[in-house]
Every structure is written in structure tokens, then in C-alpha cells.
LOPA-183886 format. One record per residue (C-alpha): x, y, z; residue in one letter. Coordinates in steps of 0.1 Angstrom, whole numbers, padded with zeros to 4 digits, always signed. Layout:
% residues N
XYZA...
This chain:
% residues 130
+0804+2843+2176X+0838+2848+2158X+0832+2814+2145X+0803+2820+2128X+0812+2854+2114X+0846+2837+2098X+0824+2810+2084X+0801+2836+2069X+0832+2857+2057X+0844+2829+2037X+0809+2819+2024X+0809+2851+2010X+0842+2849+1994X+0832+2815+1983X+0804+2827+1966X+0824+2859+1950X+0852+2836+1938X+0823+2813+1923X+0810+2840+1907X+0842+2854+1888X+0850+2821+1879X+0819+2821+1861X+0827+2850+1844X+0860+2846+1835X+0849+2808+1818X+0823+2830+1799X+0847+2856+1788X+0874+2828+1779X+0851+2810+1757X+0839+2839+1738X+0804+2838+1745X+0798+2797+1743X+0773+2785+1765X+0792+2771+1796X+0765+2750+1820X+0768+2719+1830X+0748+2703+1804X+0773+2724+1780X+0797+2701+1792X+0782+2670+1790X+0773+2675+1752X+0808+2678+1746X+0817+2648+1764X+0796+2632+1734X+0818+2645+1704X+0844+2619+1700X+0814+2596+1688X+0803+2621+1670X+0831+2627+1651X+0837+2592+1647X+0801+2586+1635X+0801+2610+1608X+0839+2601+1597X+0860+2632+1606X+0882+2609+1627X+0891+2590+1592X+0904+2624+1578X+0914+2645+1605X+0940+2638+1633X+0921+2650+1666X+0930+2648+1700X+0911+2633+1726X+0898+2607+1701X+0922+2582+1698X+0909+2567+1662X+0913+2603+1648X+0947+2598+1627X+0938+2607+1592X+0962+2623+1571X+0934+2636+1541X+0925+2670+1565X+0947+2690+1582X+0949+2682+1623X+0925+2698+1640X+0950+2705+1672X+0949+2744+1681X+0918+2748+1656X+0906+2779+1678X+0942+2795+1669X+0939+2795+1637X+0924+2824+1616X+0910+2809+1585X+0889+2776+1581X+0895+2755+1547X+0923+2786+1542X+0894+2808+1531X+0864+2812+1559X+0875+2836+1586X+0879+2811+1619X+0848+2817+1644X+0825+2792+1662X+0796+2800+1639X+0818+2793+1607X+0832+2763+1624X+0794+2751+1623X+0789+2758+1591X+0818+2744+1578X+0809+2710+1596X+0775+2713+1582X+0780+2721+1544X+0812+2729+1537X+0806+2732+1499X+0783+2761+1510X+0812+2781+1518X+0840+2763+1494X+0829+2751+1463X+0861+2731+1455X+0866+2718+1489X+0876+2680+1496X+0857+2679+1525X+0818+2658+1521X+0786+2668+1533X+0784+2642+1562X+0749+2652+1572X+0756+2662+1604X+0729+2681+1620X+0735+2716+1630X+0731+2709+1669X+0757+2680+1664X+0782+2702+1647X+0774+2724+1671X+0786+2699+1698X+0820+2689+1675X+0830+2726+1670X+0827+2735+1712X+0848+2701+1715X+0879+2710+1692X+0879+2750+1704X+0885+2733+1741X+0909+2710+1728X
């Protein structure tokens, strides 16, 4: 009987620890989804990014053929407070920037890859977990 009530104990606590784990990843990556298919897109954004040609501008880590020297490294992106030094640095901006940059910076260097918006979606969770 004591057995079975220790087990349950530490089901319970199992469960509790589960469940604040949950929130804490939630709270940690302000407010981006975190399931398991969450995770799996992101294991898809090194191709990404080398398909639409970041990795030829950027240095980026995780993806080995990222070295470029045209953009700034993209290490400690979620650290930083502006994007392009003139969109305030958010996961929604990050998007946008990926997507049309020349929406938000006229004069910028950086092309219109035509990235789709779920894509760049995928790229900007990748380099804020990076």
C-alpha cells in the first residue's frame, strides 16, 4: 500500500514538474509556440536559410555553410535591440525583415528573397534559439 501511494506521490510531482516546465519554456520564449511540431519546423531552418541565401551573407550558427561576411552574424540576434540598426528587435519584426526588408528600410542591402512568411517564420524561431 505504501508502495503504491509513493508511486502516485511521484506521479503527481511528475506531472507538476511537467507542467512548470511547460510554462517556464512558454514564458522563456516570449510567447512562441513551443509543441513538438514547433520544434520540428525549426529543425528545417538551416535549409531554409541556405535555400534562400542568408547563409552566403550572414555567419550563422548551427549551419555550417553560413560564413558570409556581407550581413552582420546573426549569433545572439534575440539580444540585440534593433534589426538593420533601425526596426526595434521582436519576433514579428524579425519576420518581416526576412520577408521584405525594403518594406521597413528603404536603403537596406539586404534582397527580397521571396521567402514566404511561414518560412521566415521558421528562420526567425531558429536564430532567437540559437
Amino acid at each position: 500500500m505504501a508502495d503504491r501511494r509513493a508511486a502516485w506521490s511521484l506521479s503527481i510531482l511528475g506531472l507538476l514538474v511537467l507542467a512548470g516546465a511547460g510554462w517556464w519554456i512558454g514564458a522563456a520564449t516570449d510567447g512562441w509556440e513551443t509543441t513538438l511540431a514547433a520544434f520540428h519546423e525549426r529543425s528545417t531552418a538551416p535549409d531554409l536559410i541556405r535555400r534562400y541565401g542568408c547563409a552566403g551573407c550572414h555567419e550563422i550558427s548551427g549551419v555550417p555553410s553560413a560564413r558570409g561576411l556581407v550581413g552582420p552574424p546573426l549569433q545572439d540576434i534575440a539580444s540585440r535591440v534593433y534589426l538593420g540598426g533601425v526596426v526595434p528587435n521582436s519576433p514579428d519584426s524579425m519576420v518581416r525583415w526576412i520577408v521584405d526588408p525594403r518594406s521597413l528600410s528603404p536603403r537596406t542591402a539586404m534582397p527580397t528573397t521571396g521567402i514566404t512568411e511561414r518560412e521566415a517564420r521558421i528562420v526567425a524561431d531558429y536564430l532567437y534559439h540559437q
